[in-house]
LUMDREN-533531 format. One record per residue: residue number from 0; x, y, z of N, C-alpha, C, O in turn. Coordinates in nm, 2 decimals, m for minus. Example, Ala and Ser with C-alpha at 12.3 -4.5 7.8 and 13.67 -1.06 7.14 Angstrom:
! LUMDREN-533531
<pt palo="0" n_X="1.32" n_Y="m0.57" n_Z="0.78" ca_X="1.23" ca_Y="m0.45" ca_Z="0.78" c_X="1.32" c_Y="m0.33" c_Z="0.78" o_X="1.42" o_Y="m0.33" o_Z="0.85"/>
<pt palo="1" n_X="1.28" n_Y="m0.22" n_Z="0.71" ca_X="1.37" ca_Y="m0.11" ca_Z="0.71" c_X="1.29" c_Y="0.00" c_Z="0.79" o_X="1.34" o_Y="0.11" o_Z="0.80"/>
//
This chain:
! LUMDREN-533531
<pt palo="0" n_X="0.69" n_Y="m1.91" n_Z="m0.60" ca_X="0.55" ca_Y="m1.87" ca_Z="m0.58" c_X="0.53" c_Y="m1.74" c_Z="m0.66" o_X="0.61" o_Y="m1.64" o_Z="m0.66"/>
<pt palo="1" n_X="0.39" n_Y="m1.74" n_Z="m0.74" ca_X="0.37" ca_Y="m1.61" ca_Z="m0.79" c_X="0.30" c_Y="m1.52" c_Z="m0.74" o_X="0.27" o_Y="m1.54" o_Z="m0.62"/>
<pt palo="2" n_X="0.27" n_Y="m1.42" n_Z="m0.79" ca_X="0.18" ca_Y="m1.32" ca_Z="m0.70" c_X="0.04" c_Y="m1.30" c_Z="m0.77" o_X="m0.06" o_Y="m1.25" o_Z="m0.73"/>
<pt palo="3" n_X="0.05" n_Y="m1.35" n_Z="m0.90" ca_X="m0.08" ca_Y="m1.42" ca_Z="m0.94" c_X="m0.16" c_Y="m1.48" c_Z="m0.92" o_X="m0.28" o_Y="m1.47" o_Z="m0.97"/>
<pt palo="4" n_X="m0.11" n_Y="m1.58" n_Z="m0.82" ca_X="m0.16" ca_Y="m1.67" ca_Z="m0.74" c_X="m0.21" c_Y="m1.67" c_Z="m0.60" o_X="m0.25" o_Y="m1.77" o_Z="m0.54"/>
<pt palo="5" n_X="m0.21" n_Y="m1.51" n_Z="m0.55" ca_X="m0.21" ca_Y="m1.44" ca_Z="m0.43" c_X="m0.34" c_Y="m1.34" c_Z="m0.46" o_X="m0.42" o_Y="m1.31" o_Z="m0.36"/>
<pt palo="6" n_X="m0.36" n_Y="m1.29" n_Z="m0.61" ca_X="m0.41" ca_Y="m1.20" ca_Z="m0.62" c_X="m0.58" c_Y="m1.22" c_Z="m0.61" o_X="m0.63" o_Y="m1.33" o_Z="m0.62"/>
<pt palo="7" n_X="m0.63" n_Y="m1.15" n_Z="m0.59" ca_X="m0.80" ca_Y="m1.20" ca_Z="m0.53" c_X="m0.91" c_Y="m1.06" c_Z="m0.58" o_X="m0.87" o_Y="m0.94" o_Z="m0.56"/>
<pt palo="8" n_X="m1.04" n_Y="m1.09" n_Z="m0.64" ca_X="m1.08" ca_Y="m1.02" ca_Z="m0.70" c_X="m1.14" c_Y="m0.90" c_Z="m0.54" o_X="m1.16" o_Y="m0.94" o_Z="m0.43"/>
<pt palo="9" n_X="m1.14" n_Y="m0.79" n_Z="m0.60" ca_X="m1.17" ca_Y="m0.68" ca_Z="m0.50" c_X="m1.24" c_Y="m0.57" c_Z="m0.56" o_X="m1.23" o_Y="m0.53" o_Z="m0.68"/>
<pt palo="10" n_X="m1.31" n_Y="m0.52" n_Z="m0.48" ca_X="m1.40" ca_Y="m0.36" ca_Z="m0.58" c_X="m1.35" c_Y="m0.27" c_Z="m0.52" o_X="m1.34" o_Y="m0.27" o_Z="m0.40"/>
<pt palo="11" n_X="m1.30" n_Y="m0.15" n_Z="m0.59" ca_X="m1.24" ca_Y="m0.03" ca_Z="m0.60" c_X="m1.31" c_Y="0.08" c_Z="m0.54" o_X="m1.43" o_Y="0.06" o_Z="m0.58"/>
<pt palo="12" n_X="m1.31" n_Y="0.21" n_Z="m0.46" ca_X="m1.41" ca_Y="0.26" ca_Z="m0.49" c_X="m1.38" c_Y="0.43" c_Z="m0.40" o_X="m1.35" o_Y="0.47" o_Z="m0.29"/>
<pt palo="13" n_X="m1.40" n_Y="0.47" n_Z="m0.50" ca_X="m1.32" ca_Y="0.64" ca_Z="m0.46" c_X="m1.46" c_Y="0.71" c_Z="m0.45" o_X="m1.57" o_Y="0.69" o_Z="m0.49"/>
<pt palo="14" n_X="m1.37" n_Y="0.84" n_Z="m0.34" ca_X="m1.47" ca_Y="0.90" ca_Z="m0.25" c_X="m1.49" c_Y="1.00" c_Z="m0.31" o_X="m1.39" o_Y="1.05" o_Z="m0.36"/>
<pt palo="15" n_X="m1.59" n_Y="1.06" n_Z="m0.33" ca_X="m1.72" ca_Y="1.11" ca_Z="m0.38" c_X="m1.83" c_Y="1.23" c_Z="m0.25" o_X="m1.94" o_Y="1.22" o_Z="m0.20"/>
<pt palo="16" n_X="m1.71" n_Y="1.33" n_Z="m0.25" ca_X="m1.82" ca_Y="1.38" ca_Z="m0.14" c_X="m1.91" c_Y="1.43" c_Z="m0.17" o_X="m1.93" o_Y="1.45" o_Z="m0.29"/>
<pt palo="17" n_X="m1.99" n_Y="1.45" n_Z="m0.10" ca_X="m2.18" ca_Y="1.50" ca_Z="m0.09" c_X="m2.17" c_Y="1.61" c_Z="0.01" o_X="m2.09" o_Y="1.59" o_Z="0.10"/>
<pt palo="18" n_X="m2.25" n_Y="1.73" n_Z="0.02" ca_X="m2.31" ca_Y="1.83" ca_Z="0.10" c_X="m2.41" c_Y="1.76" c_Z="0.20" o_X="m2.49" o_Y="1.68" o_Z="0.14"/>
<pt palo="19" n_X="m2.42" n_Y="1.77" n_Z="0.31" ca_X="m2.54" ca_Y="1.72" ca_Z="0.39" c_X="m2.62" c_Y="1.82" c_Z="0.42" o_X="m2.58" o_Y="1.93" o_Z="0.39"/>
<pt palo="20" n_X="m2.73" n_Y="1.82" n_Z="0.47" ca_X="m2.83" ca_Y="1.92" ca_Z="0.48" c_X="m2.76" c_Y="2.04" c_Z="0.59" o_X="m2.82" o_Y="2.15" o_Z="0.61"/>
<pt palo="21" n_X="m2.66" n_Y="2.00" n_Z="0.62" ca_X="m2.62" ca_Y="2.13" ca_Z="0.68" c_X="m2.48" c_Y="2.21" c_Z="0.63" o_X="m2.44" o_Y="2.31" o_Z="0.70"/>
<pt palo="22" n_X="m2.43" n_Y="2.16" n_Z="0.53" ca_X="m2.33" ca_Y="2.20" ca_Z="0.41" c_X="m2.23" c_Y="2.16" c_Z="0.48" o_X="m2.15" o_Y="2.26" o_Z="0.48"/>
<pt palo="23" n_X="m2.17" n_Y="2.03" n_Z="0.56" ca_X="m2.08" ca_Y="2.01" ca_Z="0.58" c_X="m2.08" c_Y="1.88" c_Z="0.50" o_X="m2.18" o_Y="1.81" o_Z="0.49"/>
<pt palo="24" n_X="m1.92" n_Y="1.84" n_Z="0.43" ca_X="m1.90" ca_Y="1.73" ca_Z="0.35" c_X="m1.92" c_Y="1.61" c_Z="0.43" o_X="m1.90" o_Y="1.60" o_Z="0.55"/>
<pt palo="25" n_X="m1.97" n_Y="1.50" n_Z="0.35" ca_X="m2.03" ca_Y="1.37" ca_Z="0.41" c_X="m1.97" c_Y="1.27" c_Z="0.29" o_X="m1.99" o_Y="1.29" o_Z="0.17"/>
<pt palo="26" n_X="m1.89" n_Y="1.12" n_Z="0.36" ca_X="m1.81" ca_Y="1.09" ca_Z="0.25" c_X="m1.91" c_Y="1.00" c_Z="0.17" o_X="m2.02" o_Y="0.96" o_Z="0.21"/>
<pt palo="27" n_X="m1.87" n_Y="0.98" n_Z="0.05" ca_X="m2.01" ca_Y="0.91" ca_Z="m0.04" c_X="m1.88" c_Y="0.83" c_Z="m0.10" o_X="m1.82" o_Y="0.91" o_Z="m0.16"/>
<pt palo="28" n_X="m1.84" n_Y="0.72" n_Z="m0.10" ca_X="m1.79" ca_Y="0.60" ca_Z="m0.18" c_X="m1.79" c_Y="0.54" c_Z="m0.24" o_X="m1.78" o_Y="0.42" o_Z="m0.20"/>
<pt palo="29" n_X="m1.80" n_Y="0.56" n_Z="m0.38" ca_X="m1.86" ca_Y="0.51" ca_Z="m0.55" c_X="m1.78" c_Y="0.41" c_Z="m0.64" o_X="m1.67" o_Y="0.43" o_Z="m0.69"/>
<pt palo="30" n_X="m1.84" n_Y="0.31" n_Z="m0.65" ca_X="m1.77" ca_Y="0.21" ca_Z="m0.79" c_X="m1.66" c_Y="0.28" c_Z="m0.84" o_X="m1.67" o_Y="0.40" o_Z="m0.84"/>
<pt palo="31" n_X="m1.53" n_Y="0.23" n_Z="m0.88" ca_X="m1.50" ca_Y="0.28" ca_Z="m0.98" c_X="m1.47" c_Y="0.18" c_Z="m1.09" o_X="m1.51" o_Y="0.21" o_Z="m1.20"/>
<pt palo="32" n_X="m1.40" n_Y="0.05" n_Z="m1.08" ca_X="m1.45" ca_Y="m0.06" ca_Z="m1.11" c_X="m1.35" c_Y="m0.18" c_Z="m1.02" o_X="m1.26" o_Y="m0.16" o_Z="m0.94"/>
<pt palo="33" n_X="m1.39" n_Y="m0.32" n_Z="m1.06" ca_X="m1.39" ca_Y="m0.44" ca_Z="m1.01" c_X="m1.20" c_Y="m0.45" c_Z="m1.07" o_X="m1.17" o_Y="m0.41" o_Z="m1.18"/>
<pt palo="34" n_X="m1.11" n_Y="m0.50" n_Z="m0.94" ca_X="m0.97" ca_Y="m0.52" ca_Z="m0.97" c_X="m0.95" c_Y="m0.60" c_Z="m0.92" o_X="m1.03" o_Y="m0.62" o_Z="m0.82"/>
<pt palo="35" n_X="m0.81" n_Y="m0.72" n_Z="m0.94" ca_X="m0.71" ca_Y="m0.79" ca_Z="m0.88" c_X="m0.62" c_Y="m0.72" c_Z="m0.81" o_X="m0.58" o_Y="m0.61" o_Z="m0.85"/>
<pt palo="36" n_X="m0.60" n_Y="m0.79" n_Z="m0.70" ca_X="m0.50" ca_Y="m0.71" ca_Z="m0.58" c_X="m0.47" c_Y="m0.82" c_Z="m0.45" o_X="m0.55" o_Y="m0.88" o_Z="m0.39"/>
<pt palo="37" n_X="m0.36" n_Y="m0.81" n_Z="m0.43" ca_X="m0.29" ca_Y="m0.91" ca_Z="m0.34" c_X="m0.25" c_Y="m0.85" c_Z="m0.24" o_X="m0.16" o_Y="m0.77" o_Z="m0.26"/>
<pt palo="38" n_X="m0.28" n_Y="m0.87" n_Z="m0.14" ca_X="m0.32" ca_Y="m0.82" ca_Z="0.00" c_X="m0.21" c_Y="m0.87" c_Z="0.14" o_X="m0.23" o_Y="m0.97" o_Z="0.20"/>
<pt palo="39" n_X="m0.12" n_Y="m0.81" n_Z="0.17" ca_X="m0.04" ca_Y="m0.86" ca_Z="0.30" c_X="m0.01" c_Y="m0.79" c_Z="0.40" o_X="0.04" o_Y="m0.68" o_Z="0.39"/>
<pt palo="40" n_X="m0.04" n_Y="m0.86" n_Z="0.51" ca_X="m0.07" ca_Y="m0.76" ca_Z="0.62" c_X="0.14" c_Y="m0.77" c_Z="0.67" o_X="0.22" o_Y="m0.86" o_Z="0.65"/>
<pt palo="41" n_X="0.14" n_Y="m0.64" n_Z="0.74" ca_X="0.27" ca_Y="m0.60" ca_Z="0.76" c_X="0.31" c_Y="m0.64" c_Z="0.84" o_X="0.24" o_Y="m0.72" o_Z="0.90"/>
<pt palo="42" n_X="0.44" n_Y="m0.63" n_Z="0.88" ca_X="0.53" ca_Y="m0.70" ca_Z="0.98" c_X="0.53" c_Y="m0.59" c_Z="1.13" o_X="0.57" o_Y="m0.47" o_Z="1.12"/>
<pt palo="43" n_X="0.50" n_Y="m0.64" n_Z="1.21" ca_X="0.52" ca_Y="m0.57" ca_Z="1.34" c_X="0.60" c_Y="m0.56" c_Z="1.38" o_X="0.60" o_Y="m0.46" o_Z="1.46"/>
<pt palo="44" n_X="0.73" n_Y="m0.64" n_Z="1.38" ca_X="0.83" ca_Y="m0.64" ca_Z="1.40" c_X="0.95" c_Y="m0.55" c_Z="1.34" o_X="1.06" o_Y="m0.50" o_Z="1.38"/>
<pt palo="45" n_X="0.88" n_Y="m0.55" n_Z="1.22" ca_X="1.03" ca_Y="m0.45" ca_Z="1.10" c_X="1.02" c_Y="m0.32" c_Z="1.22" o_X="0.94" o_Y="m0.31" o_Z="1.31"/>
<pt palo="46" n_X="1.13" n_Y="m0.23" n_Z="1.19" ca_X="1.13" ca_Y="m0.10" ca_Z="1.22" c_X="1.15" c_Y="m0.02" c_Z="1.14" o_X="1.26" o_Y="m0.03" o_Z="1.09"/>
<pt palo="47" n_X="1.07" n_Y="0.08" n_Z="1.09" ca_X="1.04" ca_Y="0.15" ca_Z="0.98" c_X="1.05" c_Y="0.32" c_Z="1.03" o_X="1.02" o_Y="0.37" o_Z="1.14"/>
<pt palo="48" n_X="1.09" n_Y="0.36" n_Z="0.95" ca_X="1.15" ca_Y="0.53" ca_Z="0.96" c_X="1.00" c_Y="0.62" c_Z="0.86" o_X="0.99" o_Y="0.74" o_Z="0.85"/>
<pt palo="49" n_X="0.90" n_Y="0.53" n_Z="0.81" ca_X="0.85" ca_Y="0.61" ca_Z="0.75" c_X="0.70" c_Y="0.62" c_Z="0.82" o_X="0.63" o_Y="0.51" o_Z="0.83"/>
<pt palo="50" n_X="0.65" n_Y="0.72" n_Z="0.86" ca_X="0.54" ca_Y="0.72" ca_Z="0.91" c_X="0.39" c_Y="0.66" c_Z="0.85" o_X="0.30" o_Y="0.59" o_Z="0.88"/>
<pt palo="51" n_X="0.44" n_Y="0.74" n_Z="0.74" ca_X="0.31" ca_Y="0.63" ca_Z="0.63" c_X="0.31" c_Y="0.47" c_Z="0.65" o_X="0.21" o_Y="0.41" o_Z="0.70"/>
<pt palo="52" n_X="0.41" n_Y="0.41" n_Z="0.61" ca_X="0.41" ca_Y="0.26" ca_Z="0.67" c_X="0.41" c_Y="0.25" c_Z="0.80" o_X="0.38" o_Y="0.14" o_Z="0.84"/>
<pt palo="53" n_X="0.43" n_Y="0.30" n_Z="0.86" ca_X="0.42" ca_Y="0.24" ca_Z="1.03" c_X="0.27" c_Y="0.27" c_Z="1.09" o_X="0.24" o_Y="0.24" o_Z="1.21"/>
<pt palo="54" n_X="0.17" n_Y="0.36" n_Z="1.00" ca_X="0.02" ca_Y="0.38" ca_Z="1.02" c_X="m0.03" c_Y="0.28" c_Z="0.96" o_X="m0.16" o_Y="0.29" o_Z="0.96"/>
<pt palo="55" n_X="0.01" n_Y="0.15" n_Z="0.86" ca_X="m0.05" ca_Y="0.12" ca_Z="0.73" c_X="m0.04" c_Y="m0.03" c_Z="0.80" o_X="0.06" o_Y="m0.06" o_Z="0.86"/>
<pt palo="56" n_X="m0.14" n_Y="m0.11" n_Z="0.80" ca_X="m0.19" ca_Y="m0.20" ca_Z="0.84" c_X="m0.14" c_Y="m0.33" c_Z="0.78" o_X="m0.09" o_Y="m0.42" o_Z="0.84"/>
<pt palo="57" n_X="m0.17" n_Y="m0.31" n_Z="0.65" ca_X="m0.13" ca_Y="m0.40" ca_Z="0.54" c_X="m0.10" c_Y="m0.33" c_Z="0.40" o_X="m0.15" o_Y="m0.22" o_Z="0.37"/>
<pt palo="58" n_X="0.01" n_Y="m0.40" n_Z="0.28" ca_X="0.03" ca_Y="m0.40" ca_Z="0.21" c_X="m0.01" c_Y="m0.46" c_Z="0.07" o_X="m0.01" o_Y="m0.58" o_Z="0.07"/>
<pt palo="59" n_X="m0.06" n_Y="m0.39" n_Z="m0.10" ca_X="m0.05" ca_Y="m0.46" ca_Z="m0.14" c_X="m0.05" c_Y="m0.40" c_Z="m0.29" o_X="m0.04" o_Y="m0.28" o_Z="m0.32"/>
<pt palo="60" n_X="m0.05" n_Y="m0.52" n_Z="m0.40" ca_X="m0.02" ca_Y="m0.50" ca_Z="m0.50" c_X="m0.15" c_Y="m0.50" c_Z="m0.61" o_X="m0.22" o_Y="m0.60" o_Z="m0.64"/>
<pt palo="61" n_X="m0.15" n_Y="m0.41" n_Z="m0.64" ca_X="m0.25" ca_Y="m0.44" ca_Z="m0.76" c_X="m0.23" c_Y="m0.37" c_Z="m0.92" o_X="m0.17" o_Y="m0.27" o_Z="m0.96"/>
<pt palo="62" n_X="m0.30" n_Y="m0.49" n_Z="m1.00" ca_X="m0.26" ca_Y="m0.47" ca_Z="m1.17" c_X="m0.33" c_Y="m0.32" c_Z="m1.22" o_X="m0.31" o_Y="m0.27" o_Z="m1.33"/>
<pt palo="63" n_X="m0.39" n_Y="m0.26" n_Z="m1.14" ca_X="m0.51" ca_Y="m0.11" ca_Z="m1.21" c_X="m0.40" c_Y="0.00" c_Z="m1.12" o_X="m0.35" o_Y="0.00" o_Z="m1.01"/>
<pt palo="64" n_X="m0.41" n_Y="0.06" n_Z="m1.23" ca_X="m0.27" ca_Y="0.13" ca_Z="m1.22" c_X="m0.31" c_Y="0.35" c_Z="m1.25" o_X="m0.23" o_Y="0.43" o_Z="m1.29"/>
<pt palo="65" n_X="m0.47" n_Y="0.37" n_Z="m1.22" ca_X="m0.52" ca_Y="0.47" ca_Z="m1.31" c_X="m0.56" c_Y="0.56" c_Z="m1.18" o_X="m0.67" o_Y="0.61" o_Z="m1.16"/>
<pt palo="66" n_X="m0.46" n_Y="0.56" n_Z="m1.09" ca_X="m0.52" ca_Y="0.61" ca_Z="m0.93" c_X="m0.49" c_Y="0.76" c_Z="m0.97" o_X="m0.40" o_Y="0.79" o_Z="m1.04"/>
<pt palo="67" n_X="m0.59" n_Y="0.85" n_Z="m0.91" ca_X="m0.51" ca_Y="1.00" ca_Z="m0.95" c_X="m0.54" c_Y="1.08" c_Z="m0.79" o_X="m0.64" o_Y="1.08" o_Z="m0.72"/>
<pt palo="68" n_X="m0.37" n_Y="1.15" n_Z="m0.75" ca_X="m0.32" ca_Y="1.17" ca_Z="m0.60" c_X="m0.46" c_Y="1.27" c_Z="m0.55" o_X="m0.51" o_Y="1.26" o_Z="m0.44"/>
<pt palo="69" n_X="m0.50" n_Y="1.33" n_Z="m0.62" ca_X="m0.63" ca_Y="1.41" ca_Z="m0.54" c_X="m0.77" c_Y="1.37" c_Z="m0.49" o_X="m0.85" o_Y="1.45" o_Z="m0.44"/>
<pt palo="70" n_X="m0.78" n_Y="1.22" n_Z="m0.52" ca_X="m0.89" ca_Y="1.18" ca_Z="m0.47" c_X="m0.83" c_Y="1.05" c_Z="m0.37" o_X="m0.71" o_Y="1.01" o_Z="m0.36"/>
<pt palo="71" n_X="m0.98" n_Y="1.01" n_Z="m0.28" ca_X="m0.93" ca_Y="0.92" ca_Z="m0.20" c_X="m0.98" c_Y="0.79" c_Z="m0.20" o_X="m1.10" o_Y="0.75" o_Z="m0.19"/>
<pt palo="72" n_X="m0.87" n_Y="0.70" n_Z="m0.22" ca_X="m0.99" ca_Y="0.55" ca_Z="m0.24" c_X="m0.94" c_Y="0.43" c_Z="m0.16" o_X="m0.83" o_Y="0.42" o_Z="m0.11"/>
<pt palo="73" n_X="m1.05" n_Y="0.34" n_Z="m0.15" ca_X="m1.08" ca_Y="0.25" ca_Z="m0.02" c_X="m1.10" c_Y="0.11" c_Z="m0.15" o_X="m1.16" o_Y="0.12" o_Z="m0.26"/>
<pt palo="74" n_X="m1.04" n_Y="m0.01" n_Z="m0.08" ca_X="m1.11" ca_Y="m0.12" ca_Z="m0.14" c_X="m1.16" c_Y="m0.24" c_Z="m0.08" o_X="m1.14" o_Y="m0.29" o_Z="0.04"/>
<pt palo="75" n_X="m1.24" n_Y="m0.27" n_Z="m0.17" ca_X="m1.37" ca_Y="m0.37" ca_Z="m0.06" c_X="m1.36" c_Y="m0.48" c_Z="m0.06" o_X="m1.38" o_Y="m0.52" o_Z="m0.18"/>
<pt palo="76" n_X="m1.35" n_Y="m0.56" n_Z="0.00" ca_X="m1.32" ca_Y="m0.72" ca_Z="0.00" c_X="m1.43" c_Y="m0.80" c_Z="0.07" o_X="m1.43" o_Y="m0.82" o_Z="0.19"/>
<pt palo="77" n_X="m1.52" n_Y="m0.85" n_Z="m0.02" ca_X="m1.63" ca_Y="m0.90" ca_Z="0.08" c_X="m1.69" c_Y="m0.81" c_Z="0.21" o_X="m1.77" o_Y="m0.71" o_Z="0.19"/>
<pt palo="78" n_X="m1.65" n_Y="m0.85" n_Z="0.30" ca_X="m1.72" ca_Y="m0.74" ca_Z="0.45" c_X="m1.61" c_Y="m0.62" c_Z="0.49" o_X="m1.65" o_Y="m0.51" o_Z="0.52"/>
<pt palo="79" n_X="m1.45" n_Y="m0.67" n_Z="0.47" ca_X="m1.38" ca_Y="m0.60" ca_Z="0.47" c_X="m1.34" c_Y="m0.50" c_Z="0.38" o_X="m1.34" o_Y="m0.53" o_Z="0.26"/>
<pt palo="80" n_X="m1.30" n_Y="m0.33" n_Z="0.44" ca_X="m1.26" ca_Y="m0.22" ca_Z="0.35" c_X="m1.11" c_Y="m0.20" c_Z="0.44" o_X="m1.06" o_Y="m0.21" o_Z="0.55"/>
<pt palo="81" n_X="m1.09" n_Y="m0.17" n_Z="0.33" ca_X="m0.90" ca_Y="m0.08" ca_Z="0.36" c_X="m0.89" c_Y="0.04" c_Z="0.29" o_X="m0.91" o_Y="0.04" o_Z="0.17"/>
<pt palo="82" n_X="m0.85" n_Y="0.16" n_Z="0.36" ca_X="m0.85" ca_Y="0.23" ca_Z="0.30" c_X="m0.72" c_Y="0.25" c_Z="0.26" o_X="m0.64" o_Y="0.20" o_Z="0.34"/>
<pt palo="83" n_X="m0.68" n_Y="0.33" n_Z="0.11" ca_X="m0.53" ca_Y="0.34" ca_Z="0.05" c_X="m0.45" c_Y="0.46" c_Z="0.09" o_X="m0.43" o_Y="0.55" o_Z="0.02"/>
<pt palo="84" n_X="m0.42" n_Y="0.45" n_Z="0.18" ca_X="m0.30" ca_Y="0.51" ca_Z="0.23" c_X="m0.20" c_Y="0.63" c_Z="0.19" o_X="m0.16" o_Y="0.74" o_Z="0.23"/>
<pt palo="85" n_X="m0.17" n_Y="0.54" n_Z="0.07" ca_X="m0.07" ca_Y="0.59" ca_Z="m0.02" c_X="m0.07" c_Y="0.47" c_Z="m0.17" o_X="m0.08" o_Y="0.35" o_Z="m0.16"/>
<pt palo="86" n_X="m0.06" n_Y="0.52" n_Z="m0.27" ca_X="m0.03" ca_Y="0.42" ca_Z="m0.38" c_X="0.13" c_Y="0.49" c_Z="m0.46" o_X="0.19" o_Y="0.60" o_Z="m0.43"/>
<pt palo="87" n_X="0.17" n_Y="0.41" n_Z="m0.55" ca_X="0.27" ca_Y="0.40" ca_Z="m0.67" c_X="0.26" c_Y="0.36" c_Z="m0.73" o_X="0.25" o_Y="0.24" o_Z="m0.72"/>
<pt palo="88" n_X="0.24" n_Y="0.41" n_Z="m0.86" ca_X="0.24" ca_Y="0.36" ca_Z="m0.97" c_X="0.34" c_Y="0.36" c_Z="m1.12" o_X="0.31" o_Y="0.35" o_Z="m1.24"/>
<pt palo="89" n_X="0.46" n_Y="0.39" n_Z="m1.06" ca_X="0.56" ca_Y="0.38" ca_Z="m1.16" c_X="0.64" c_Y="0.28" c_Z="m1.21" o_X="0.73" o_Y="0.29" o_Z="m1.29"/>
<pt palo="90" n_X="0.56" n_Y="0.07" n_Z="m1.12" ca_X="0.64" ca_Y="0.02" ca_Z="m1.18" c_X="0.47" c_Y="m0.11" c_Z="m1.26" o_X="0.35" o_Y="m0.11" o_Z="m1.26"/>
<pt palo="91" n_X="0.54" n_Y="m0.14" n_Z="m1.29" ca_X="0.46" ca_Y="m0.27" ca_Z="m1.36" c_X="0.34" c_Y="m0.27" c_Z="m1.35" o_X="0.25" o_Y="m0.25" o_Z="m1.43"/>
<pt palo="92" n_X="0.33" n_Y="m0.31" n_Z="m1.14" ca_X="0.23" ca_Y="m0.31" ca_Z="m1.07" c_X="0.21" c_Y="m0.15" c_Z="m0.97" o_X="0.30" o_Y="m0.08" o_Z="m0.93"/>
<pt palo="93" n_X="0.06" n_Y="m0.13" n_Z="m0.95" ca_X="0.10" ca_Y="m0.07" ca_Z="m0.83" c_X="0.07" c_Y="m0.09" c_Z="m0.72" o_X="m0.04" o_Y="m0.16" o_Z="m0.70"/>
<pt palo="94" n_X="0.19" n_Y="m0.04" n_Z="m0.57" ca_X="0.19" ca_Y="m0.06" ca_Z="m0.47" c_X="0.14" c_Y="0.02" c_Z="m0.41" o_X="0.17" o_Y="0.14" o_Z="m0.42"/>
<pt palo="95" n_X="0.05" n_Y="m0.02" n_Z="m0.31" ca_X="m0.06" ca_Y="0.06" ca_Z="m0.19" c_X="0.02" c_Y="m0.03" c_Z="m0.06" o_X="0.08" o_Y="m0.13" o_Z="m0.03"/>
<pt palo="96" n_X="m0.06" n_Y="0.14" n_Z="0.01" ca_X="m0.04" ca_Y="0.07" ca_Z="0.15" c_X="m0.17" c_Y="0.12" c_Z="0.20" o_X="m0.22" o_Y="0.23" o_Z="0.19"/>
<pt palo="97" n_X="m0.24" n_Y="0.01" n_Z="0.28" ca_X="m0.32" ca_Y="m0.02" ca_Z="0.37" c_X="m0.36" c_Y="0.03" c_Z="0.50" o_X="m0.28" o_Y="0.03" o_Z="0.59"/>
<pt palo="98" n_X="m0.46" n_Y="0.07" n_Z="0.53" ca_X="m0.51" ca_Y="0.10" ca_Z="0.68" c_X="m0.67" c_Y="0.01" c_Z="0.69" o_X="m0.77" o_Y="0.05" o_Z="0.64"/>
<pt palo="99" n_X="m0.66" n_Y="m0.08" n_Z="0.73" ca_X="m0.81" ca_Y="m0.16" ca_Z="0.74" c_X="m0.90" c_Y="m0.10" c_Z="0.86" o_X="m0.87" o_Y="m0.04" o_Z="0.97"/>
<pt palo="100" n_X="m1.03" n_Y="m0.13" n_Z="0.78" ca_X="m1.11" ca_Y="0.01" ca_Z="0.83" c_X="m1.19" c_Y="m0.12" c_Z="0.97" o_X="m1.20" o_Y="m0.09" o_Z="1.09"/>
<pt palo="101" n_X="m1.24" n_Y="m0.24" n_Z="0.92" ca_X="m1.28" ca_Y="m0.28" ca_Z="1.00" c_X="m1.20" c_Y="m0.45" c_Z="0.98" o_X="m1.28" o_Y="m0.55" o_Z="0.94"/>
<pt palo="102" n_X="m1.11" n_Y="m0.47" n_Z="0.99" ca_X="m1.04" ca_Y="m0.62" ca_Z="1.01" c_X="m1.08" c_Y="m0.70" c_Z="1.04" o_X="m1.09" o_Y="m0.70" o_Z="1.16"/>
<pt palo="103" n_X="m1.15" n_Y="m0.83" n_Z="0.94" ca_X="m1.19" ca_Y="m0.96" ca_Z="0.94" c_X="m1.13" c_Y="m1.04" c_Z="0.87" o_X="m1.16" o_Y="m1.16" o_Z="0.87"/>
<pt palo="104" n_X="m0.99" n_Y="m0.99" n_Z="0.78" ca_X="m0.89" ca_Y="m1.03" ca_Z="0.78" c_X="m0.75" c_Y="m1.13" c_Z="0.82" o_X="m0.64" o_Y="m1.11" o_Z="0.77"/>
//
């Protein structure tokens, strides 16, 4: 099985804060553009030492590889968002981890 065959189109979309009328930051979540990314929700059972994965809902893989560590970004799947956790991007693909904001999943 490939993971090409897993992968499903999804919209990208990094956070973009705004001032609200009372100068406290308000998050604003903007395009950045349309990606392939393959989506799997984690195992409950593993036992994991790392806190980042044991908060992260699901895992996955995607071909856009242009993420930069100071901003924050969420991806959109039809009704469902996940926000990214954590990404890597040192191999081929990069790997995100997942926190789903509202699971229909």
């Amino acid at each position: 099985m490939s993971i090409y065959t897993d992968m499903i189109p999804a919209i990208l979309l990094v956070n973009d804060p705004q001032d609200s009328l009372s100068g406290a930051p308000i998050e604003n979540y903007v395009k950045v553009s349309n990606i392939n990314v393959a989506i799997y929700k984690n195992d409950s059972f593993k036992s994991v030492q790392s806190v980042k994965y044991a908060e992260s809902s699901h895992n996955g893989i995607a071909m856009f590889r242009d993420f930069d560590d100071k901003k924050e970004y969420r991806i959109k799947i039809d009704d469902t968002e996940f926000d990214i956790t954590y990404f890597n991007t040192q191999g081929r693909f990069a790997t995100l981890l997942l926190k789903a904001r509202n699971d229909t999943w």
